[in-house]
C-alpha positions, 0 to 999 in steps of 0.5 A: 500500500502507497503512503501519502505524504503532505506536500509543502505547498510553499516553496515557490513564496519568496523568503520573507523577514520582519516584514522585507521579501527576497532580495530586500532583506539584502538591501536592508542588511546592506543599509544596517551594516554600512549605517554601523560602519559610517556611523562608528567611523564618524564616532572615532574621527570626529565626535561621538554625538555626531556619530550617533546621529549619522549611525542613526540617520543612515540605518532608518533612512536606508530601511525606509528606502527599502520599505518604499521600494520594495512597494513597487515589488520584487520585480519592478520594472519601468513602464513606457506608454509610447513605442521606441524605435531603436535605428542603427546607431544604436539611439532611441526614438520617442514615437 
């Protein structure tokens, strides 16, 4: 007698953390860690109350870009509504 097995239906969802999907959990992380770097070199060359507000600055700045970005989804892509000829110079025309 065959055995039946539960099928994980979602393997094809993208990964999804505190909020941020697939490749943006990578952005955000970029953002934390280059906001602790810039941050920790602005604290150590020139004042730790400046680094603090630029360590601060660039981690929520770098996550809201992300978040507003990532409203326009995994696989934004640009929209044009008119038609572009392309001739053989390689230039655009807007028809």
């Amino acid at each position: 007698m065959a055995r039946k097995y539960a099928v994980y239906k979602g393997l094809q969802k993208p990964l999804i953390f505190k909020g941020f999907k697939g490749k943006f959990i990578y952005w955000g992380l970029g953002f934390l860690l280059a906001g602790l770097v810039s941050g920790a070199l602005t604290m150590s060359l020139i004042n730790m109350w400046l680094g603090a507000s630029v360590m601060i600055g660039c981690i929520v700045g770098g996550l809201l870009f992300t978040a507003g970005k990532q409203k326009g989804g995994l696989h934004a892509k640009s929209r044009v509504n008119h038609i572009l000829i392309i001739n053989h110079y390689g230039r655009k025309i807007s028809v």
